[in-house]
C-alpha positions, -999 to 999 in steps of 0.1 A, spaced: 151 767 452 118 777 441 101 764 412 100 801 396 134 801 402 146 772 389 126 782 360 140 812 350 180 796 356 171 765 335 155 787 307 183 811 312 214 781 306 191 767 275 190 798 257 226 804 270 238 772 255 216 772 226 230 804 213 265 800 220 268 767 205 247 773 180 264 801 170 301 776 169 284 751 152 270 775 122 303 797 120 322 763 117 299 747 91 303 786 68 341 784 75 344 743 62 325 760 33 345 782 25 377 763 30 367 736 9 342 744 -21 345 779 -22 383 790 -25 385 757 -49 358 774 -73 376 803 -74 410 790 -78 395 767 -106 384 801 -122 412 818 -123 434 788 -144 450 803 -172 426 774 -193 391 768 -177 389 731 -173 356 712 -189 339 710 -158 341 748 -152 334 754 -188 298 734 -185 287 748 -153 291 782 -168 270 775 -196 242 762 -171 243 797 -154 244 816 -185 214 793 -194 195 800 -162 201 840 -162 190 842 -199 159 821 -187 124 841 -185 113 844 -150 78 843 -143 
């Protein structure tokens, strides 16, 4: 094979592998996300009575919306 050649296949498998994989890897990282802090959030929401945790946390946001931005 030619140097050029060899070139263009090795770039081509790198940018290949780099997007397919890196692709998995950041769909599986949103999906662990998702399957562990986010549905848990919302299903801690939705409790008939907000537990204390929630209860603080949503008077930090409230806190940080009401803040002035500059």
């Amino acid at each position: 094979m030619s140097p050029t050649t060899l070139l263009y296949w090795s770039a081509g498998m790198g940018l290949f592998l780099g997007f397919s994989l890196g692709m998995g890897c950041s769909l599986a990282v949103m999906f662990s996300i998702y399957m562990g802090g986010y549905r848990a959030a919302i299903r801690e929401s939705q409790r008939p009575e907000p537990t204390e945790r929630y209860l603080t946390e949503l008077k930090k946001f409230n806190a940080s919306q009401d803040a002035p931005r500059s």
